[in-house]
Backbone bond lengths (Angstrom), bond angles and torsions (degrees), N, CA, C in turn:
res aa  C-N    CA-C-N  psi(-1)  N-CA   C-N-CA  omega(-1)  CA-C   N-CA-C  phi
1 X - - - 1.448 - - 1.527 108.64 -
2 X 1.349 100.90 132.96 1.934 98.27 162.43 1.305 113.91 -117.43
3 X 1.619 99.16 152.56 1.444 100.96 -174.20 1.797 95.75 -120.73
4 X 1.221 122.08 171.25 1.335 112.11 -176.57 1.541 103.81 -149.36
5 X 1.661 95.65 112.65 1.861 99.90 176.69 1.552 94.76 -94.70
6 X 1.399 93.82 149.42 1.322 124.89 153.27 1.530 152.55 -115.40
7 X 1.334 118.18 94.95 1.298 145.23 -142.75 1.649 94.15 -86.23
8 X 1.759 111.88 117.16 1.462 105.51 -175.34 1.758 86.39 -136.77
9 X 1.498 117.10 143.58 1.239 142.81 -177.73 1.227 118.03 -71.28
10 X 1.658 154.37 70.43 0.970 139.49 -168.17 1.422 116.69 -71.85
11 X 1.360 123.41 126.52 1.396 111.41 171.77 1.378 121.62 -109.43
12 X 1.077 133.34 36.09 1.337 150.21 176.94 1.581 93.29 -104.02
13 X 1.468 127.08 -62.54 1.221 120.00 -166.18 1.642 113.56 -102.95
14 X 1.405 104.89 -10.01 1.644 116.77 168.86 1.630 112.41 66.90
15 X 1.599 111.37 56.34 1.159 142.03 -147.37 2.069 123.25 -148.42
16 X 0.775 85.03 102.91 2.079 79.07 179.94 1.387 73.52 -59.25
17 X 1.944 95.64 167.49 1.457 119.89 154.42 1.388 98.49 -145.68
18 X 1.785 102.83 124.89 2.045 94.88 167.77 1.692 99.84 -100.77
19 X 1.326 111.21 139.15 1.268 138.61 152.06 1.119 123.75 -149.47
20 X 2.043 107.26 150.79 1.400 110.71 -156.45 1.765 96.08 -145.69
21 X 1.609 76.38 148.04 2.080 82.44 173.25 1.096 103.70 -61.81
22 X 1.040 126.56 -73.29 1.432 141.66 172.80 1.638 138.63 -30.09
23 X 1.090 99.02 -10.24 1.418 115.74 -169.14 1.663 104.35 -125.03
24 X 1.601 133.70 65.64 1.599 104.21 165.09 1.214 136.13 -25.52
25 X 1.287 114.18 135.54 1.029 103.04 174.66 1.582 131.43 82.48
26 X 1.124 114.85 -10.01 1.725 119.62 170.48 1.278 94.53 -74.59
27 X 1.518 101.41 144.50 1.670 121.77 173.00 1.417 111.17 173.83
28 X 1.501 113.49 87.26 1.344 129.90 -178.60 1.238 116.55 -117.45
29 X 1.161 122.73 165.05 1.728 129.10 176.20 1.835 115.50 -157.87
30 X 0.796 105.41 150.81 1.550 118.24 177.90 1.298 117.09 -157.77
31 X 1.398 117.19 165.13 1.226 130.84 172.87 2.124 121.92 -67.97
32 X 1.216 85.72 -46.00 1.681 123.72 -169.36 1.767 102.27 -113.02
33 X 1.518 90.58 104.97 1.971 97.77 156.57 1.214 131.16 -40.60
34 X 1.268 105.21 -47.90 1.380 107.25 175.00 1.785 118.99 -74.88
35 X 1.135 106.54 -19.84 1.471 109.05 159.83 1.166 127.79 -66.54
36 X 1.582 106.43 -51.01 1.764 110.82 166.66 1.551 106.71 -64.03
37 X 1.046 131.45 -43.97 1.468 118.05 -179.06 1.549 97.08 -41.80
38 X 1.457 108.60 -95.26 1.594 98.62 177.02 1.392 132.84 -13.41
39 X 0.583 139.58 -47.65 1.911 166.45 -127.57 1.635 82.74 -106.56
40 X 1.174 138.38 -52.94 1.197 160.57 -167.07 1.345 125.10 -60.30
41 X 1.647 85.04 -66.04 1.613 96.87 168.50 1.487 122.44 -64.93
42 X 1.542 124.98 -42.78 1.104 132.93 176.07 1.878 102.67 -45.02
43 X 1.509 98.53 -54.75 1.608 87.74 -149.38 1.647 95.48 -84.80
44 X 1.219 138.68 -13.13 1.553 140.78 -169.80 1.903 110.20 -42.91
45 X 1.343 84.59 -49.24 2.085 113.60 -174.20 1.702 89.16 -57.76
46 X 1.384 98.52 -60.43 1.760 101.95 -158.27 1.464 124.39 -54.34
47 X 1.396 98.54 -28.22 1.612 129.24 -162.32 1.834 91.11 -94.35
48 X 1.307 128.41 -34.20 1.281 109.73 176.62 1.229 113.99 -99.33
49 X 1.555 122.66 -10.83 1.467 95.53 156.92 1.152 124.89 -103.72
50 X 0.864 128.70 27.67 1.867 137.75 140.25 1.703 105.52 -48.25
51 X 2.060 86.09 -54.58 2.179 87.13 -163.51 1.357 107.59 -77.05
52 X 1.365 105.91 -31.94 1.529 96.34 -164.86 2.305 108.81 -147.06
53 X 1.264 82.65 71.19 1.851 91.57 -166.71 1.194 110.50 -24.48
54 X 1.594 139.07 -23.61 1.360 141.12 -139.42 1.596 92.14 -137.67
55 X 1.371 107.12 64.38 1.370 110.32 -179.53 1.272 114.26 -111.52
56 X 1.527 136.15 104.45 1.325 130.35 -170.98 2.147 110.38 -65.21
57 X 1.486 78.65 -178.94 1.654 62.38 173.78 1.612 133.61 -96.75
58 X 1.530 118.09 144.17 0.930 130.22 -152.16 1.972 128.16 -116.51
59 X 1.223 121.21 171.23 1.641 100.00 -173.01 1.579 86.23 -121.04
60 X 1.422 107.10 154.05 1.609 117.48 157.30 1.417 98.75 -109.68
61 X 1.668 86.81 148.36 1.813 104.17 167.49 1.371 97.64 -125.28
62 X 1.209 99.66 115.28 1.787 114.37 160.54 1.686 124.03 -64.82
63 X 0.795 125.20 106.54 1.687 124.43 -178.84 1.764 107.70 -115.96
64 X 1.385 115.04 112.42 1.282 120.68 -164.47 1.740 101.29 -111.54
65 X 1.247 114.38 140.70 1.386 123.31 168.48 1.162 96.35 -128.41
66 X 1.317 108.70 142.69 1.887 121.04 143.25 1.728 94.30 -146.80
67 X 1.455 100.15 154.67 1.348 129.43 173.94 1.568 101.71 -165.93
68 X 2.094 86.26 129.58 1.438 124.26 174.71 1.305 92.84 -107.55
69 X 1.590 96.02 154.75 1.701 136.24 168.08 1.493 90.37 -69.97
70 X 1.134 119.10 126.94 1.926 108.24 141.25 1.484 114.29 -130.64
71 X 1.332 114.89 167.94 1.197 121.57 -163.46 1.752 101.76 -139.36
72 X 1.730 127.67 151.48 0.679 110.60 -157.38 2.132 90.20 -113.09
């Protein structure tokens, strides 16, 4: 099974956020990508066997956006 988070850049609070269709319940944030990656992996397992105990094993796909304003 794959599940697919999606890592979006807030720049109001200067923060990744992962959330996923696929995943109830994911809703993380950090300062540092590489923190939320981590942050991610830990809780992905935890969060599906809450939803679904009988979960074989599975792949994540990370999909990251950020977009800046620039000005010339």
């Amino acid at each position: 099974m794959e599940y697919i988070v999606n890592f979006t850049w807030d720049n109001e609070a200067n923060v990744w956020i992962a959330t996923s269709d696929d995943i109830p319940g994911l809703v993380l944030e950090s300062g540092s990508f590489d923190a939320l990656l981590e942050r991610t992996r830990f809780a992905v397992p935890e969060l599906l066997a809450l939803n679904a105990p009988k979960t074989q094993p599975f792949f994540l796909t990370f999909m990251s956006k950020r977009q800046e304003r620039m000005s010339l």
